[in-house]
C-alpha positions in Angstrom: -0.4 20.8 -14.8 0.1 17.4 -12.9 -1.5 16.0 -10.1 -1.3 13.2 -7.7 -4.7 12.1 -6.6 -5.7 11.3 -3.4 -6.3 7.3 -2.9 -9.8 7.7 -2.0 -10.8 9.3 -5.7 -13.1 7.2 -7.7 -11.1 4.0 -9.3 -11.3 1.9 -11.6 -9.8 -0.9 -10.5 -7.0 -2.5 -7.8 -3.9 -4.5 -8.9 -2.7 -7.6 -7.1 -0.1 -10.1 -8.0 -1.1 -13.3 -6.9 1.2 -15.5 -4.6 3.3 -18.6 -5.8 5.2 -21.3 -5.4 8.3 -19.7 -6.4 7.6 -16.9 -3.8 8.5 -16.9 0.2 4.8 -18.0 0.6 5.5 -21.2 -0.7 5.7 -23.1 3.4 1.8 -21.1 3.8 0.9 -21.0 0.2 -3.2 -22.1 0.8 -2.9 -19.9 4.1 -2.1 -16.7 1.6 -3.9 -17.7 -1.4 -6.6 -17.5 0.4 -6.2 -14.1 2.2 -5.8 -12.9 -1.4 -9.4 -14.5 -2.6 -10.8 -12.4 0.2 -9.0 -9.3 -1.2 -10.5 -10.1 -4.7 -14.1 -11.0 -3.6 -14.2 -7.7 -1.7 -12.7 -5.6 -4.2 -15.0 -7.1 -7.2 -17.7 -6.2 -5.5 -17.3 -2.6 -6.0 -14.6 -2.3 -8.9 -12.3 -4.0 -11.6 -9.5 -6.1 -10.4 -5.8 -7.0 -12.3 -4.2 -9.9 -11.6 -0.5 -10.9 -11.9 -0.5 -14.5 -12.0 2.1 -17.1 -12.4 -0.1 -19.4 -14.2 -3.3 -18.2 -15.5 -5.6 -21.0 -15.7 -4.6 -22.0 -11.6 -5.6 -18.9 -10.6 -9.0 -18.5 -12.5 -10.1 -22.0 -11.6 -9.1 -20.7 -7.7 -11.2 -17.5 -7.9 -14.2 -19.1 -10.2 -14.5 -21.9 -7.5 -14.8 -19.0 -5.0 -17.1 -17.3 -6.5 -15.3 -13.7 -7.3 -17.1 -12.1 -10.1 -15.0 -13.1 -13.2 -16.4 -10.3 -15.2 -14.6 -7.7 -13.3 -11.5 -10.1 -13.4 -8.6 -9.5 -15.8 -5.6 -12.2 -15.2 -2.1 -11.7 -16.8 0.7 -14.0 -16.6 3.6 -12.3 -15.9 6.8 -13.4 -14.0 7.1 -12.1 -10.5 9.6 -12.3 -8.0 6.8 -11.3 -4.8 3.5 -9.9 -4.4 4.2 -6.5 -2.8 1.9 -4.6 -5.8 1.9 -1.4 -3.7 5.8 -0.9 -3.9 6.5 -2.2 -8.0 3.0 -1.1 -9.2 2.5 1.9 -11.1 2.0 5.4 -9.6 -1.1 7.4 -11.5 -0.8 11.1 -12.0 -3.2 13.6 -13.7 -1.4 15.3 -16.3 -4.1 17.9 -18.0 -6.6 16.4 -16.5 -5.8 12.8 -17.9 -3.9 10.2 -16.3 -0.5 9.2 -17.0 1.0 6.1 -15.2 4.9 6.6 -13.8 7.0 3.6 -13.5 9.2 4.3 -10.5 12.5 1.8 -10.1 11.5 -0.6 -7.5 14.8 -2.6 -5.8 13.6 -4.6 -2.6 13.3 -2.1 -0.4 16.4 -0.9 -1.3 18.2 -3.7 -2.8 17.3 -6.2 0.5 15.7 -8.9 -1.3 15.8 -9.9 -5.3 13.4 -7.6 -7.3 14.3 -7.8 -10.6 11.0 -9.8 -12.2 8.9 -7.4 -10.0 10.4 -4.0 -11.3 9.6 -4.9 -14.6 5.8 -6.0 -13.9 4.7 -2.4 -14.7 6.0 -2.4 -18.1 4.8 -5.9 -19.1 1.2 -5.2 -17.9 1.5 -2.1 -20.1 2.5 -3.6 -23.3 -0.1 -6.2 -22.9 -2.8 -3.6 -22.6 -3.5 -4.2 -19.0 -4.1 -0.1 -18.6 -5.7 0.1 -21.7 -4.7 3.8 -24.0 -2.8 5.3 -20.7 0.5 6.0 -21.5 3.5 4.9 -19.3 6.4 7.1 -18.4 9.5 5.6 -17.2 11.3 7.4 -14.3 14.7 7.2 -13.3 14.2 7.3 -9.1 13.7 4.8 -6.7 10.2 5.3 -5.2 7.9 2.8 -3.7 3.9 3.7 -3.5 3.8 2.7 0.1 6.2 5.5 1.1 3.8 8.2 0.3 1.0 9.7 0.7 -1.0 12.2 -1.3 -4.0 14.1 -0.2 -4.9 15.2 -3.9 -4.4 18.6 -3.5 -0.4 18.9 -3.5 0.6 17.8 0.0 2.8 14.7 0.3 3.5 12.9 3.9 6.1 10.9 4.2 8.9 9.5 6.1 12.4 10.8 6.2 13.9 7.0 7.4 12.3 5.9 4.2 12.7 9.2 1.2 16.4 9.7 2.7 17.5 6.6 2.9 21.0 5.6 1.4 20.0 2.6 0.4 17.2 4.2 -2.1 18.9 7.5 -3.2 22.2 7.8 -1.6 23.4 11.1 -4.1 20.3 13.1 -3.3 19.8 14.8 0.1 16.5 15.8 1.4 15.7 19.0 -0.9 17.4 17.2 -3.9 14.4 14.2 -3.1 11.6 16.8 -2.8 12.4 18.7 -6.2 12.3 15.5 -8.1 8.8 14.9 -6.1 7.8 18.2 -7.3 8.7 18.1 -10.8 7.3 14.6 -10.9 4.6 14.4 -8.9 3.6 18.2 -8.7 3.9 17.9 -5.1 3.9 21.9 -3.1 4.1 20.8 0.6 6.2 18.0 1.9 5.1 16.4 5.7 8.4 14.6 7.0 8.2 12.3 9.7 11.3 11.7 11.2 10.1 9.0 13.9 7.9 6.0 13.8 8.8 2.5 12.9 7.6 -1.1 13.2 9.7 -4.3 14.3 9.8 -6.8 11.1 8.9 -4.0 8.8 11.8 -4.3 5.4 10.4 -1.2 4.1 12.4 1.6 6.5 9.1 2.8 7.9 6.6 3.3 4.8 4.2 5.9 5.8 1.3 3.7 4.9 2.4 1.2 7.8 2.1 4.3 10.7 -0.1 7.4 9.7 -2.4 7.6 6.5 -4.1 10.8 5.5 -7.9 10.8 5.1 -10.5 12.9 4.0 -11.5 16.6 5.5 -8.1 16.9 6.8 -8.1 13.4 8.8 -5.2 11.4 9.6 -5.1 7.8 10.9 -2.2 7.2 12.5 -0.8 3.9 14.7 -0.9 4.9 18.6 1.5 2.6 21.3 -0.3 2.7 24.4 1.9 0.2 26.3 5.0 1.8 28.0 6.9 -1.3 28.3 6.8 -2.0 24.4 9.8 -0.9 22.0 7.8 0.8 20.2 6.5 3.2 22.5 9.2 6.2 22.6 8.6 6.5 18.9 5.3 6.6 18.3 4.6 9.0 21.0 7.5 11.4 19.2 5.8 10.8 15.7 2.3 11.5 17.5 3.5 14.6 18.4 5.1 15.6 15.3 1.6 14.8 13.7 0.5 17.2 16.9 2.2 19.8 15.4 0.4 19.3 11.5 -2.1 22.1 13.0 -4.3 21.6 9.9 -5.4 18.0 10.7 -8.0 16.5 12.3 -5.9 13.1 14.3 -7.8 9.9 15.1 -5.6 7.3 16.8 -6.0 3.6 15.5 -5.3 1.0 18.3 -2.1 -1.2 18.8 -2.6 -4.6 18.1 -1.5 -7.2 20.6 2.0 -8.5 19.8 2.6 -10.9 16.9 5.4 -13.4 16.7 6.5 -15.9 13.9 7.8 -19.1 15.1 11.6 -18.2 15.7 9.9 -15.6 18.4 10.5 -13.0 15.7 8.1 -9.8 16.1 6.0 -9.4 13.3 4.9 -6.1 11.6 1.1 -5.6 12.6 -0.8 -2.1 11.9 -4.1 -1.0 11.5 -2.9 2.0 9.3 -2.3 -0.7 6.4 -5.8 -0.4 5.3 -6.8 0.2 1.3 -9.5 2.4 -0.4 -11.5 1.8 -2.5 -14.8 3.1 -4.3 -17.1 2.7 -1.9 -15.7 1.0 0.8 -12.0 0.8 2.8 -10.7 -2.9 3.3 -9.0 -2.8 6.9 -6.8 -5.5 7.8 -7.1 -7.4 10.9 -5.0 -9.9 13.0 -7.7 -12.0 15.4 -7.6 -9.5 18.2 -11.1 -9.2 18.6 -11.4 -6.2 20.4 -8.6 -3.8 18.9 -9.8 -5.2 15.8 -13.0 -3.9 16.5 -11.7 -1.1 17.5 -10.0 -0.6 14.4 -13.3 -1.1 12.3 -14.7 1.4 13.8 -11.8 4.1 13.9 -11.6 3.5 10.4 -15.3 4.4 10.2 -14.7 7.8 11.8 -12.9 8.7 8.5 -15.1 7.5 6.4 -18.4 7.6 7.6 -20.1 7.1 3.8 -18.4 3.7 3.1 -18.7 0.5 4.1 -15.7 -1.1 6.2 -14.5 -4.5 5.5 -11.9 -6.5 7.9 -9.4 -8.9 6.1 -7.8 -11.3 8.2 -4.2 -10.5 7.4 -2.8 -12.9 10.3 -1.0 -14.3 7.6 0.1 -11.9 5.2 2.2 -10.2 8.3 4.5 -13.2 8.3 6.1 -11.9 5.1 6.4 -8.5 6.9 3.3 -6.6 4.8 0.0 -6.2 5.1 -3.2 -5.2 3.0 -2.1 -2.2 1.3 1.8 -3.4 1.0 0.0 -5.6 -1.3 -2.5 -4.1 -3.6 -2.7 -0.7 -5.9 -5.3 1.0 -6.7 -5.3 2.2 -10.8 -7.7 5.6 -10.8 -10.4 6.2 -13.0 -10.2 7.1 -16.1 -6.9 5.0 -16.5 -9.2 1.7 -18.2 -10.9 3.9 -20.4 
């Protein structure tokens, strides 16, 4: 019997891989490194964190200077193409009741940018006992962790822009895709949505950039309130296919004001990018003081027995991610 858990089941640790010179944050490298210190003093608080490092003793002077809590640290140095840990990192099932981790095929977002070092991070970080006894199952499918979303009891949402892509899967149509998710993943009821997007997004509208399910039947999901913007014809059509999931409770997370690198590009700002963990849920946040307040708090709604931290991800967006695109959580039982 297999199972997917739902992200907010006790952990026991997060996995990052940290940013470097030979990365696209290389022009804002400080500017990043230090949005990912904020991930790893907030995470260490309540769990374990793995790192992915480029060069080990860098990273752990950078974090002990900061004051993270080096005890709940574990650095590996491992090559890496990017830092998009939610996409190449591994996805945890329950098999029997003890977890297995699955190693998807991770291309770029289907084969957009070079992702060769970062499909092979799994792998590495389990042959040098990063996951300690668990063992790793390799699994011939494209699949990146942002693109679904388990609510730990056999229900999957997703997005069909994403799952049926041709640039993932191009010989599998839609019930081809969901039997492979069932036999892999144990998954019984697949939620497609087939509208909802975000300008600068590469990922072909993960579901963890737009609507995120929560406990007691809760869904998050990204609300355009502004007629006049792009955005709006779709996420009122995905807000009414949510409408339609009868069994959820919605709560709308506000729109951001508009975000623009310097070529006047739009950048990819949600709320719904938000990561949790045991004990708390880290939200990311863009300097928009009040939707980010507003945020904070709709985040609170769902979660009413954790603590809610913002992380300024003002400069994580101008790679086109946010806080979850960039972390993973590893389930408990997985270090033990």
């Amino acid at each position: 019997m297999k199972r997917l858990p739902a992200e907010w089941e006790p952990q026991d640790a997060v996995l990052i891989c940290w940013p470097h010179e030979k990365t696209d944050w290389a022009p804002y490298l400080n500017e990043a490194e230090s949005v990912f210190m904020d991930i790893a003093e907030a995470v260490t608080r309540f769990e374990q964190l793995i790192v992915v490092v480029h060069n080990e003793s860098v990273v752990r002077a950078k974090l002990e200077k900061r004051g993270v809590r080096m005890d709940r640290v574990a650095l590996y140095e491992i090559e890496s193409n990017d830092t998009w840990a939610r996409d190449f990192g591994p996805i945890t099932i329950h098999e029997d009741g003890k977890p297995v981790l699955l190693d998807f095929t991770f291309t770029g977002w289907g084969g957009k940018f070079e992702a060769g070092l970062d499909n092979q991070i799994t792998s590495k970080l389990h042959a040098a006992g990063a996951f300690g006894k668990t063992p790793l199952r390799t699994v011939d499918l494209i699949l990146e962790g942002g693109s679904i979303e388990s609510d730990g009891r056999g229900t999957l949402l997703t997005t069909a822009e994403c799952l049926l892509n041709p640039n993932r899967n191009a010989t599998l149509n839609r019930n081809q895709v969901e039997a492979r998710l069932a036999s892999e993943l144990e998954i019984r009821n697949f939620q497609w949505l087939e509208n909802g997007w975000l300008a600068g997004d590469d990922t072909d509208a993960h579901i963890d950039t737009l609507a995120r399910l929560c406990p007691d039947s809760i869904i998050l999901y990204v609300k355009c309130d502004n007629p006049a913007d792009e955005h709006f014809p779709a996420l009122r059509n995905m807000e009414e296919e949510l409408k339609k999931m009868r069994q959820y409770r919605l709560l709308h997370l506000p729109w951001p004001k508009a975000k623009y690198d310097d070529d006047g590009n739009r950048l990819p700002a949600t709320y719904a990018n938000f990561l949790i963990i045991n004990g708390a849920v880290l939200v990311p946040v863009y300097n928009d003081p009040v939707n980010d307040a507003c945020a904070l708090a709709t985040v609170k709604k769902a979660f009413p027995d954790r603590e809610i931290i913002g992380i300024d991800c003002s400069t994580l967006i101008l790679q086109h991610g946010s806080l979850h695109c960039v972390t993973m959580q590893i389930p408990k039982g997985v270090l033990e």
